[in-house]
PDBQT receptor file of N, H, CA, C and O in Angstrom, charges set to zero:
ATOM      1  N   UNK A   1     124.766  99.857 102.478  1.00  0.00    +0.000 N 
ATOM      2  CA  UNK A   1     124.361 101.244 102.676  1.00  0.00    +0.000 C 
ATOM      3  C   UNK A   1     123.004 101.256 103.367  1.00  0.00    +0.000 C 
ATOM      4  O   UNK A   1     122.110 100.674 102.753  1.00  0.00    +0.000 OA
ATOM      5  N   UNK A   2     122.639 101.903 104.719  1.00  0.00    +0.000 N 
ATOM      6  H   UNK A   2     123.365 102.376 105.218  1.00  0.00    +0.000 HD
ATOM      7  CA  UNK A   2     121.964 101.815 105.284  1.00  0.00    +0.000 C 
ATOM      8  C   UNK A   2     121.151 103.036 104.751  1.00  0.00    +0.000 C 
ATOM      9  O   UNK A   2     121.827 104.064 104.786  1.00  0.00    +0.000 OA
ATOM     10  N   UNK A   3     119.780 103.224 104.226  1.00  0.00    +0.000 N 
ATOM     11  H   UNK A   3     119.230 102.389 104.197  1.00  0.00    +0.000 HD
ATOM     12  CA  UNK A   3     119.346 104.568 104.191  1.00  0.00    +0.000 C 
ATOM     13  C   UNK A   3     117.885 104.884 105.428  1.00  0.00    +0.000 C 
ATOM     14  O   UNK A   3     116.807 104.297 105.528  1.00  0.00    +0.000 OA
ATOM     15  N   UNK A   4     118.326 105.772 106.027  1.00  0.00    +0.000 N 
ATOM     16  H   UNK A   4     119.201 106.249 105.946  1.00  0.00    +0.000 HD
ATOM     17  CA  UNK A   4     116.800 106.044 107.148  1.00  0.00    +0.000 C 
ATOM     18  C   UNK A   4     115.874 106.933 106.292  1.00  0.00    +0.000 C 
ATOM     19  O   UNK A   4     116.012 107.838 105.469  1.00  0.00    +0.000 OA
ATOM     20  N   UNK A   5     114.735 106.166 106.948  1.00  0.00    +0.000 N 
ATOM     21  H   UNK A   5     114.623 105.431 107.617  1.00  0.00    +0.000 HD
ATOM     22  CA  UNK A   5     113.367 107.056 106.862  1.00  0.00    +0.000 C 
ATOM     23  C   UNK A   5     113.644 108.732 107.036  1.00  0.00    +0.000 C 
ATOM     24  O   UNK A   5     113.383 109.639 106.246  1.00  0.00    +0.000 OA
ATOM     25  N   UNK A   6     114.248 108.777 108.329  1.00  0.00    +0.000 N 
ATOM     26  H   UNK A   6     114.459 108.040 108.971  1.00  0.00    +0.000 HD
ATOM     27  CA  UNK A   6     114.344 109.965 108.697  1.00  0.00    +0.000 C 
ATOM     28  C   UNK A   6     114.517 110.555 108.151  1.00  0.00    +0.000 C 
ATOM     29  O   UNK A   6     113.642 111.381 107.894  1.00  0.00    +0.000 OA
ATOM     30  N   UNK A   7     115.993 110.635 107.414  1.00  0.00    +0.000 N 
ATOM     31  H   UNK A   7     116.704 109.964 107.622  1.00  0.00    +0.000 HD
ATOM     32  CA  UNK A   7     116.816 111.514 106.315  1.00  0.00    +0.000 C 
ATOM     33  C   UNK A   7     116.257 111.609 105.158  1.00  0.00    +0.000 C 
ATOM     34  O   UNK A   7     116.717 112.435 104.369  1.00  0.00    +0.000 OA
ATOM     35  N   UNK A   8     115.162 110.811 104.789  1.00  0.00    +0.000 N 
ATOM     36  H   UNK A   8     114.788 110.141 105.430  1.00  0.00    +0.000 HD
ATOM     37  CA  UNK A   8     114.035 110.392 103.238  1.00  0.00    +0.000 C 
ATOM     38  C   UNK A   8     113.235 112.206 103.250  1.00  0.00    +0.000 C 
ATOM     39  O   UNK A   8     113.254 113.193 102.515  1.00  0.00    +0.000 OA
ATOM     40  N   UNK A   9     112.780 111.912 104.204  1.00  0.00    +0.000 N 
ATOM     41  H   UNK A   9     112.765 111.110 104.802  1.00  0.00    +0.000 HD
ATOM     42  CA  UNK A   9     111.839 112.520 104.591  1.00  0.00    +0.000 C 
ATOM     43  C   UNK A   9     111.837 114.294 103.876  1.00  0.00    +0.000 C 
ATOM     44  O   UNK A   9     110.985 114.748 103.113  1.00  0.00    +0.000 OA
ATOM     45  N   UNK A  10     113.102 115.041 104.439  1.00  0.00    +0.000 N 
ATOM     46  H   UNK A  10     113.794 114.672 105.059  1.00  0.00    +0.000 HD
ATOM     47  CA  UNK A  10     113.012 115.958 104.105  1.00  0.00    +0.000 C 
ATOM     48  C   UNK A  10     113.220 116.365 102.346  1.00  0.00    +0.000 C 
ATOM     49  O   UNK A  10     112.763 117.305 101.696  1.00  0.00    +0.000 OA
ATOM     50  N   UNK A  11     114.117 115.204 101.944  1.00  0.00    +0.000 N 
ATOM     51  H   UNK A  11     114.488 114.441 102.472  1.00  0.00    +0.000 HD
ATOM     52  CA  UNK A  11     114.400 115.730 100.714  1.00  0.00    +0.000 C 
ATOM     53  C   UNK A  11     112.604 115.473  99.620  1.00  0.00    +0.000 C 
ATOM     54  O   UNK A  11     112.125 116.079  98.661  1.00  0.00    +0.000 OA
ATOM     55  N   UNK A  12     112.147 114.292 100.447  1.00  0.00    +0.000 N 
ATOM     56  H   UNK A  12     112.536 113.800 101.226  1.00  0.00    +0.000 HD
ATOM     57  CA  UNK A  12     110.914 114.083  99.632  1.00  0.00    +0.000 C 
ATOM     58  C   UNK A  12     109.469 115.090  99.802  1.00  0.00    +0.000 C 
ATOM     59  O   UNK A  12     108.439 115.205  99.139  1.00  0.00    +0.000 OA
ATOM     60  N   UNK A  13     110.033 115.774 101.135  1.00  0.00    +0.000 N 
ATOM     61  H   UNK A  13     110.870 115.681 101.674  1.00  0.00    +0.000 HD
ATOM     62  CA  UNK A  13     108.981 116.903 100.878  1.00  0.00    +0.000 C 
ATOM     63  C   UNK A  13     109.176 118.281 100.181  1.00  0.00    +0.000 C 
ATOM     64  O   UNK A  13     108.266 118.961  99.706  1.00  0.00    +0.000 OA
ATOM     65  N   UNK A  14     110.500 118.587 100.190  1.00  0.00    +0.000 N 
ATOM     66  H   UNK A  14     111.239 118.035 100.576  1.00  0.00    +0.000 HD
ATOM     67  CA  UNK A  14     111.127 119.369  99.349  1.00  0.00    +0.000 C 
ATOM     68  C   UNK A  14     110.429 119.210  97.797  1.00  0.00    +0.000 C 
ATOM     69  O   UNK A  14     109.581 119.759  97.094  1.00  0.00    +0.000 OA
ATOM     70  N   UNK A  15     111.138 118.368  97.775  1.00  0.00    +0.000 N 
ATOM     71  H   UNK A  15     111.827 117.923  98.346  1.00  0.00    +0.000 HD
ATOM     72  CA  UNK A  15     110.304 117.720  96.139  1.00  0.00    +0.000 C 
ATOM     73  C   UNK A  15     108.901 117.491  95.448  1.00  0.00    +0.000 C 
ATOM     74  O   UNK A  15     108.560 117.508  94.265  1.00  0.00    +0.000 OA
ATOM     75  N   UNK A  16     108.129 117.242  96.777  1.00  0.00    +0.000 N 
ATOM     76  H   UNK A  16     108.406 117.228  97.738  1.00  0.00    +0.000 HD
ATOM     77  CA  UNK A  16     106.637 116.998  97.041  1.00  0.00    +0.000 C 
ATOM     78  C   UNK A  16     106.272 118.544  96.846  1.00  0.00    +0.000 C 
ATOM     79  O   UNK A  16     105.547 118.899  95.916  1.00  0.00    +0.000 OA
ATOM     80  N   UNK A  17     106.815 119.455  97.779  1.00  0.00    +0.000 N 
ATOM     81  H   UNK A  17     107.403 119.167  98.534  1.00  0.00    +0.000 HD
ATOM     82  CA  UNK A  17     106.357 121.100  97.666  1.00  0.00    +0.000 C 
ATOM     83  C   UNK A  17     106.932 121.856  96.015  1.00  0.00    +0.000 C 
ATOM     84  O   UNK A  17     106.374 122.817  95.486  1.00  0.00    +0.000 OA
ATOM     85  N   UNK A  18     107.907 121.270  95.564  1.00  0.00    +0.000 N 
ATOM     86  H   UNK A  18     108.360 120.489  95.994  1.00  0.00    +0.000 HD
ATOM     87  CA  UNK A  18     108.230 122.208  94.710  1.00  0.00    +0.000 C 
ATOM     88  C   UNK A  18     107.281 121.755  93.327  1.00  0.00    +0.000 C 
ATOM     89  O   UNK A  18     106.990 122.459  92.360  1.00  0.00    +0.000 OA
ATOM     90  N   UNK A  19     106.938 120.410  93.585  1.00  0.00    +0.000 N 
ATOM     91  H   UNK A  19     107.175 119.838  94.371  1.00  0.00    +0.000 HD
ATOM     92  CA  UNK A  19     106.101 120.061  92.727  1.00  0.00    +0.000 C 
ATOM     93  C   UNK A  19     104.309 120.400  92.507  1.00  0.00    +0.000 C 
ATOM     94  O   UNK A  19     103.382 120.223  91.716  1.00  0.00    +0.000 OA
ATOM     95  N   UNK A  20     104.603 120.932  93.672  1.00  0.00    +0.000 N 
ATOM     96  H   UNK A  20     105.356 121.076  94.314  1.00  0.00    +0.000 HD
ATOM     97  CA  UNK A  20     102.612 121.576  94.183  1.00  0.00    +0.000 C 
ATOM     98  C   UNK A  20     102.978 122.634  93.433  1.00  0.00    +0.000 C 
ATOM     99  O   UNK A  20     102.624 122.846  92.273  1.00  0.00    +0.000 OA
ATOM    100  N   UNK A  21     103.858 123.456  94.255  1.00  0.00    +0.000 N 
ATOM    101  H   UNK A  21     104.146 123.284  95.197  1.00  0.00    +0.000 HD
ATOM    102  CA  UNK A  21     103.923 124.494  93.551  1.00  0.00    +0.000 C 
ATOM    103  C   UNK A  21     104.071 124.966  91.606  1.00  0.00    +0.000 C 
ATOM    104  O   UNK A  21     103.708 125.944  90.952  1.00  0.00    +0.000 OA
ATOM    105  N   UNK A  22     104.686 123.858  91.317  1.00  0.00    +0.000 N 
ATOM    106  H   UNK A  22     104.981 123.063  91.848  1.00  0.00    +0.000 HD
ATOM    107  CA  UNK A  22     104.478 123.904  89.506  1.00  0.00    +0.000 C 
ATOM    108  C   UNK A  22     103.396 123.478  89.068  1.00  0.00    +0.000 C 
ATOM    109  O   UNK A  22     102.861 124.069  88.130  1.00  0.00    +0.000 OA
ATOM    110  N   UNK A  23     102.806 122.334  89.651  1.00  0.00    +0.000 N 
ATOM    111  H   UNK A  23     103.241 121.855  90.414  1.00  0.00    +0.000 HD
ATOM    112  CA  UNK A  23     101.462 121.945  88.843  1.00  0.00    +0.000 C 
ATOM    113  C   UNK A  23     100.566 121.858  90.387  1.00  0.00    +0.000 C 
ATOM    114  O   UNK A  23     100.997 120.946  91.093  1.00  0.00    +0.000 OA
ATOM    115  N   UNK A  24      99.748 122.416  90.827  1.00  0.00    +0.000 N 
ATOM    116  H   UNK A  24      99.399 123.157  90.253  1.00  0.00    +0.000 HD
ATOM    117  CA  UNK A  24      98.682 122.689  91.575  1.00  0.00    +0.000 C 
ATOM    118  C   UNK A  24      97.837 121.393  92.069  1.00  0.00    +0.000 C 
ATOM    119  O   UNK A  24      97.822 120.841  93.169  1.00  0.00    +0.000 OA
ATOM    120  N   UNK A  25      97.095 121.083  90.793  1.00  0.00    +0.000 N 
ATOM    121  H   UNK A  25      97.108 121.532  89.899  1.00  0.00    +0.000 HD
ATOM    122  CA  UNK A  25      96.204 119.688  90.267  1.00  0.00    +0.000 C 
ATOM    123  C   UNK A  25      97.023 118.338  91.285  1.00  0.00    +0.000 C 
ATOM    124  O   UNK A  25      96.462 117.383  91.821  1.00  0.00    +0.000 OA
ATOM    125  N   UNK A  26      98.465 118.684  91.292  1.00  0.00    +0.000 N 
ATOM    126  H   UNK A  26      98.920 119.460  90.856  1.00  0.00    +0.000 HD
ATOM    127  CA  UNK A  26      98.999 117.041  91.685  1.00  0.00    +0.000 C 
ATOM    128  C   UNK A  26      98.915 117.160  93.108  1.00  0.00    +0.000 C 
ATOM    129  O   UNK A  26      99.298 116.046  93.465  1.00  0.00    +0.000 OA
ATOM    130  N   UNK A  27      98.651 117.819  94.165  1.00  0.00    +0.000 N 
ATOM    131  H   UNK A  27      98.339 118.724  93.876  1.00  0.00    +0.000 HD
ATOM    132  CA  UNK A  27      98.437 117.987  95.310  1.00  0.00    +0.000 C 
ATOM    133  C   UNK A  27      97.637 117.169  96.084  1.00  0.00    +0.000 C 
ATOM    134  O   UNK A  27      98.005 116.772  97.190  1.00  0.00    +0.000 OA
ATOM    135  N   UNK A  28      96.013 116.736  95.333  1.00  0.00    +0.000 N 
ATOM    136  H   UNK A  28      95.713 117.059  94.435  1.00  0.00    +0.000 HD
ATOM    137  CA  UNK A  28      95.660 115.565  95.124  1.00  0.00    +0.000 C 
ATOM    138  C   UNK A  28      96.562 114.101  94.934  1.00  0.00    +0.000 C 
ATOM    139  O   UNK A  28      96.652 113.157  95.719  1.00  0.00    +0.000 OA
ATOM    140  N   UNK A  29      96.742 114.156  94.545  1.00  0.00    +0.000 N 
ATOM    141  H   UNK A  29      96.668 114.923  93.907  1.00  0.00    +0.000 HD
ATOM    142  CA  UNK A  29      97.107 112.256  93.984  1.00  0.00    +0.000 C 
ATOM    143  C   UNK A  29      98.746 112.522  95.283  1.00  0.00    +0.000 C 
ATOM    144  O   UNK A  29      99.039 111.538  95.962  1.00  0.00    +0.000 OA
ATOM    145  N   UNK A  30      99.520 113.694  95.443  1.00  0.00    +0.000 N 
ATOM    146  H   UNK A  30      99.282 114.493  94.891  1.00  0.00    +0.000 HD
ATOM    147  CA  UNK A  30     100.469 113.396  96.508  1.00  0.00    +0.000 C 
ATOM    148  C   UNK A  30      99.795 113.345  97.832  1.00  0.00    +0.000 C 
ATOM    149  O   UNK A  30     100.245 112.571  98.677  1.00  0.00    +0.000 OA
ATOM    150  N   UNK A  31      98.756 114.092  98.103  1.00  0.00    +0.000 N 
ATOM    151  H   UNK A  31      98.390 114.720  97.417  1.00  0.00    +0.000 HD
ATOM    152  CA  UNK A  31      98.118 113.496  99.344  1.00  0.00    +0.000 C 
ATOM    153  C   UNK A  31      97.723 112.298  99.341  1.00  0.00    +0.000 C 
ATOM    154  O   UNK A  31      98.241 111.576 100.192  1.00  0.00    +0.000 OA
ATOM    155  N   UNK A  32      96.803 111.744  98.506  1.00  0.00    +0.000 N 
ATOM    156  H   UNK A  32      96.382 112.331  97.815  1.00  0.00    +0.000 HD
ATOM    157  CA  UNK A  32      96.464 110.463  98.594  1.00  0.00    +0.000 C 
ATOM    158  C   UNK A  32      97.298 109.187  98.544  1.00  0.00    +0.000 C 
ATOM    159  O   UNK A  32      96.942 108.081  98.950  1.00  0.00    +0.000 OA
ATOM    160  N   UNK A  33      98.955 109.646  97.745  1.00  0.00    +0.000 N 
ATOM    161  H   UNK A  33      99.244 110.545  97.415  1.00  0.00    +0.000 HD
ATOM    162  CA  UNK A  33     100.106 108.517  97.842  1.00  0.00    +0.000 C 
ATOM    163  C   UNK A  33     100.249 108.375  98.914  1.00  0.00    +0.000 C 
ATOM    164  O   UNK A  33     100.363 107.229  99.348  1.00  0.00    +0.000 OA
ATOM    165  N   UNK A  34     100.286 109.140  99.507  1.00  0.00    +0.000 N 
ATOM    166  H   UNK A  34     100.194 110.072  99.154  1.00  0.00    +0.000 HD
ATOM    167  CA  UNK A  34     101.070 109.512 100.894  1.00  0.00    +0.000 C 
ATOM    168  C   UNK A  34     100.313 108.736 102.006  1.00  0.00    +0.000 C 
ATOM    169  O   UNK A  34     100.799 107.792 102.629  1.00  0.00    +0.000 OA
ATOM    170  N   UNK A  35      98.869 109.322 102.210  1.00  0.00    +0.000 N 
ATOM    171  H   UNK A  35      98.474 110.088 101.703  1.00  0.00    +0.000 HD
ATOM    172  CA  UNK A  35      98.142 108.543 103.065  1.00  0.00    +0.000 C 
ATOM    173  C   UNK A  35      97.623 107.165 102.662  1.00  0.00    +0.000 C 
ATOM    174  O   UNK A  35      96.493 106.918 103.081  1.00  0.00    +0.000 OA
ATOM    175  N   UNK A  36      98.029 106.516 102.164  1.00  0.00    +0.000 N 
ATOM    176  H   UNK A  36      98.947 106.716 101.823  1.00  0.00    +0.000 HD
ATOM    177  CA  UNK A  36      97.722 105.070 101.240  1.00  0.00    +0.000 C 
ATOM    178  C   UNK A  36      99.357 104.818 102.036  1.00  0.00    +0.000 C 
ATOM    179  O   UNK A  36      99.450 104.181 103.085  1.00  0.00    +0.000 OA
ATOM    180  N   UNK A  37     100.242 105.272 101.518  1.00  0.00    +0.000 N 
ATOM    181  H   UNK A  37     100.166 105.790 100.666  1.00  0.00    +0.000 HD
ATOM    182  CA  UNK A  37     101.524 104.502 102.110  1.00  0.00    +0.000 C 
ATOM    183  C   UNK A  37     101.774 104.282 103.464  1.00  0.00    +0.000 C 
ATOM    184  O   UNK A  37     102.290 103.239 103.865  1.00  0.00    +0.000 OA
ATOM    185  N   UNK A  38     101.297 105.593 104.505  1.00  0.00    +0.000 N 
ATOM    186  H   UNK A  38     100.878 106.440 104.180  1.00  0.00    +0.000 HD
ATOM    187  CA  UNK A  38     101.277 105.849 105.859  1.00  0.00    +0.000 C 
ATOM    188  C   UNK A  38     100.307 104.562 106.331  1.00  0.00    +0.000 C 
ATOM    189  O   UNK A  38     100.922 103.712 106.975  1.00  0.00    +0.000 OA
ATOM    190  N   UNK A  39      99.234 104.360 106.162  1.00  0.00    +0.000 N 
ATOM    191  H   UNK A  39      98.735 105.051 105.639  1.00  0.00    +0.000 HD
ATOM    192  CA  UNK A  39      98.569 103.763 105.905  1.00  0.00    +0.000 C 
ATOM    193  C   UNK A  39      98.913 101.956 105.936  1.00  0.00    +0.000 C 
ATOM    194  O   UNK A  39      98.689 101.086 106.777  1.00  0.00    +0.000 OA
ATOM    195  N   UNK A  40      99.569 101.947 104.552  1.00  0.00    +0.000 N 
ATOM    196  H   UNK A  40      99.751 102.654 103.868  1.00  0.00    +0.000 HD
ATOM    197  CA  UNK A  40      99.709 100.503 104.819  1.00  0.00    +0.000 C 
ATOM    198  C   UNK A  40     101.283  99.847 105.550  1.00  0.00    +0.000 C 
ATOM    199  O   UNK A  40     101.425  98.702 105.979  1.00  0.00    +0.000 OA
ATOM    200  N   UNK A  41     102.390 100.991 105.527  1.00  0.00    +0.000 N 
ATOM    201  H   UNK A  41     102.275 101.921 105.179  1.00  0.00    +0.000 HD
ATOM    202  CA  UNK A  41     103.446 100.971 106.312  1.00  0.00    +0.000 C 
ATOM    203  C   UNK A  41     103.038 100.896 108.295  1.00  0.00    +0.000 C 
ATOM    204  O   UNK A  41     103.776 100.470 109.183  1.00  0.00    +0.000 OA
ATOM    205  N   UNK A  42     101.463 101.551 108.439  1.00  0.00    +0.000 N 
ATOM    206  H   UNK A  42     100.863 101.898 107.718  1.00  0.00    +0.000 HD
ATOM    207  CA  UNK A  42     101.381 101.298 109.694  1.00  0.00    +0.000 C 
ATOM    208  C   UNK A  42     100.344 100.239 110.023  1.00  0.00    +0.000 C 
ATOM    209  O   UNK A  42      99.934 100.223 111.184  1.00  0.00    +0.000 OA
ATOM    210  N   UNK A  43      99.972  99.552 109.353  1.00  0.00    +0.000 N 
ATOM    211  H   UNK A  43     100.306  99.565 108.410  1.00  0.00    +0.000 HD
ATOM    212  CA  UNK A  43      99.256  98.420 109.293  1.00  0.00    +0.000 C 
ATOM    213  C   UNK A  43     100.405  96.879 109.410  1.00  0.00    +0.000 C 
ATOM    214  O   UNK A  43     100.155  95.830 110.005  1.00  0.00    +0.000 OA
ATOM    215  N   UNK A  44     101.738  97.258 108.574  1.00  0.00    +0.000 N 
ATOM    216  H   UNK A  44     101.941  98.109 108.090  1.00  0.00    +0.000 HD
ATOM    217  CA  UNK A  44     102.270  96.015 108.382  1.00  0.00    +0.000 C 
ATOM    218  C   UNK A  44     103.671  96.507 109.594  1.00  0.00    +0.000 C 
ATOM    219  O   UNK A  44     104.441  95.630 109.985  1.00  0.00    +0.000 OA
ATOM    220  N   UNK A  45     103.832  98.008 110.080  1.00  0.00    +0.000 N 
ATOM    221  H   UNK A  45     103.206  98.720 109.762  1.00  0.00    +0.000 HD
ATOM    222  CA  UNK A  45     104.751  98.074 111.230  1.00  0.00    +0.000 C 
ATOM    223  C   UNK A  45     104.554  97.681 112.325  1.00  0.00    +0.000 C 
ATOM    224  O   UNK A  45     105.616  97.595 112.942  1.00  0.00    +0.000 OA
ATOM    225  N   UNK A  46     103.411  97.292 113.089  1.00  0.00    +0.000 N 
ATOM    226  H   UNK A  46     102.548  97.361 112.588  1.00  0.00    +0.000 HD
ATOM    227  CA  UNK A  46     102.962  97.236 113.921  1.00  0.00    +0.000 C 
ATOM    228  C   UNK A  46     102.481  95.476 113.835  1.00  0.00    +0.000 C 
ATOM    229  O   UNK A  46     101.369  95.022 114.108  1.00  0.00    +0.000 OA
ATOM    230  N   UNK A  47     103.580  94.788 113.415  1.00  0.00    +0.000 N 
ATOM    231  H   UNK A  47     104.483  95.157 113.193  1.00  0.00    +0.000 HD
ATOM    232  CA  UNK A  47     102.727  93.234 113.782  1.00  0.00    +0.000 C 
ATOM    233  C   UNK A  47     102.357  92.827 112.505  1.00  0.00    +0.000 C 
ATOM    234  O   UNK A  47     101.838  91.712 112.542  1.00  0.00    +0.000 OA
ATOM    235  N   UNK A  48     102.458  93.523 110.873  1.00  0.00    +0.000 N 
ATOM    236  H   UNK A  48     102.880  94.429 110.842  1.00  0.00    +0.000 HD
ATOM    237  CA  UNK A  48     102.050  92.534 110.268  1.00  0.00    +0.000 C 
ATOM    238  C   UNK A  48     100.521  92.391 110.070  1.00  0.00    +0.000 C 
ATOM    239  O   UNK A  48      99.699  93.060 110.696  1.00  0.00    +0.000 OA
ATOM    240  N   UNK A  49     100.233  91.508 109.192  1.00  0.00    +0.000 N 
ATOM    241  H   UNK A  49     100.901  90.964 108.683  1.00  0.00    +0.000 HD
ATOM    242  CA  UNK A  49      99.111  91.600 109.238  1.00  0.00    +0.000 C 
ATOM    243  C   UNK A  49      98.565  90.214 109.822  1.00  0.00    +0.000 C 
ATOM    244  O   UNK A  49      97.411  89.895 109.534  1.00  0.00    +0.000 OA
ATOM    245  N   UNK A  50      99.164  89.566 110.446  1.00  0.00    +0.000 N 
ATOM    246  H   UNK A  50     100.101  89.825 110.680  1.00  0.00    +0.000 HD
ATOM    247  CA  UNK A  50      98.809  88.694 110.958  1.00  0.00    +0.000 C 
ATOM    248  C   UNK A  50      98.233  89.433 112.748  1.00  0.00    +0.000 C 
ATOM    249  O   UNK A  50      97.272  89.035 113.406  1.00  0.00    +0.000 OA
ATOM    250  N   UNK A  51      98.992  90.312 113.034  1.00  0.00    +0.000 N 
ATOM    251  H   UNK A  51      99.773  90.636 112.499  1.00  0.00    +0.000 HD
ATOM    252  CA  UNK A  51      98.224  90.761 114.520  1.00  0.00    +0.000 C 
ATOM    253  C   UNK A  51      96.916  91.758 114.185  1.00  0.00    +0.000 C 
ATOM    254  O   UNK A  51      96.224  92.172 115.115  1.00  0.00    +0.000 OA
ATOM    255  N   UNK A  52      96.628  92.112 112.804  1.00  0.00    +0.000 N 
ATOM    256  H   UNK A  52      97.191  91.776 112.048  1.00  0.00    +0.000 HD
ATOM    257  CA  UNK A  52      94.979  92.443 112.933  1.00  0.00    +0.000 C 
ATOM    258  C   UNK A  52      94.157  91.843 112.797  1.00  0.00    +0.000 C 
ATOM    259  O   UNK A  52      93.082  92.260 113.229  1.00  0.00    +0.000 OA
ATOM    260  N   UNK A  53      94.229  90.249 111.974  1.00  0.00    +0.000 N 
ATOM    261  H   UNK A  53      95.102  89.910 111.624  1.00  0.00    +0.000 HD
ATOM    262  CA  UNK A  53      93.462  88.670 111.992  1.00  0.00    +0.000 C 
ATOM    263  C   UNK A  53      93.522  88.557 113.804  1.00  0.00    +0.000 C 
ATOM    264  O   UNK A  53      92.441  88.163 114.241  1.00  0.00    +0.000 OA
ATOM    265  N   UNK A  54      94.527  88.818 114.851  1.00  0.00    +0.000 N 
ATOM    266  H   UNK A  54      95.405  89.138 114.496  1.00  0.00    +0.000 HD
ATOM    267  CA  UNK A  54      93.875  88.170 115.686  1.00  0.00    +0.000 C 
ATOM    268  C   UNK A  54      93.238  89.608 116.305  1.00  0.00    +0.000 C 
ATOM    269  O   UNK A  54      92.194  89.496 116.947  1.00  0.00    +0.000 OA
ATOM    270  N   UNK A  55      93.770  90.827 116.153  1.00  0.00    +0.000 N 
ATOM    271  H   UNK A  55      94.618  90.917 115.631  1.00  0.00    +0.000 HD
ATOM    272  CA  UNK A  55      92.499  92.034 116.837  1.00  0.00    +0.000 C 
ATOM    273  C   UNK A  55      91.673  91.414 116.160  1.00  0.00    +0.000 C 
ATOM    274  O   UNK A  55      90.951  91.421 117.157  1.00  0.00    +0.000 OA
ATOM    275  N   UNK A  56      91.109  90.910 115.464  1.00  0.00    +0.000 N 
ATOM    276  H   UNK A  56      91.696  90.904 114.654  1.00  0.00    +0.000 HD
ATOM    277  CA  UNK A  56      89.691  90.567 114.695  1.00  0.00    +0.000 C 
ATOM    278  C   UNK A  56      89.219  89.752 115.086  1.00  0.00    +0.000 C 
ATOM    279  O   UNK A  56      88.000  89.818 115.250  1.00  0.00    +0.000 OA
ATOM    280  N   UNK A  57      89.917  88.594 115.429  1.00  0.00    +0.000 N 
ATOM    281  H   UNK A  57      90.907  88.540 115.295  1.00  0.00    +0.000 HD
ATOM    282  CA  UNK A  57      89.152  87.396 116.318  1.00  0.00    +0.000 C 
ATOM    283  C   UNK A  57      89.567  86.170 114.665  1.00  0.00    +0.000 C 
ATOM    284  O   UNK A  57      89.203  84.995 114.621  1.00  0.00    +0.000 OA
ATOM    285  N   UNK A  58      90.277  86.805 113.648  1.00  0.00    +0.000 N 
ATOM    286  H   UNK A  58      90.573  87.759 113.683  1.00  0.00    +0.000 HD
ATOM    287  CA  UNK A  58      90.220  85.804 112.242  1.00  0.00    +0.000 C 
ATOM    288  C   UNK A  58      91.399  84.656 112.736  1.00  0.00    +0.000 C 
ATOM    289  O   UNK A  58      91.691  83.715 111.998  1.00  0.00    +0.000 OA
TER     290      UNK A  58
């Protein structure tokens, strides 16, 4: 079973919004999952972390 990102996407913001909307407070910690995951999904999509040791010169 193949599952895409793509298709992830909407049901998890669905879920992400209906959950702001009940508790307010968690809006915080889902932004910050979010950009922590974006984050290290585009650090290791792009080459791994072996191609920012050599952008670095490591």
């Amino acid at each position: 079973m193949d599952i895409n990102i793509i298709a992830i996407q909407p049901i998890v913001a669905l879920i992400a919004g209906i959950l702001i909307l009940i508790m307010p407070r968690l809006l915080a910690y889902i932004v910050a999952i979010y950009l922590i995951f974006i984050g290290i999904s585009g650090l290791l999509g792009t080459g791994g972390l072996e191609n920012i040791g050599q952008r670095l010169g490591i």
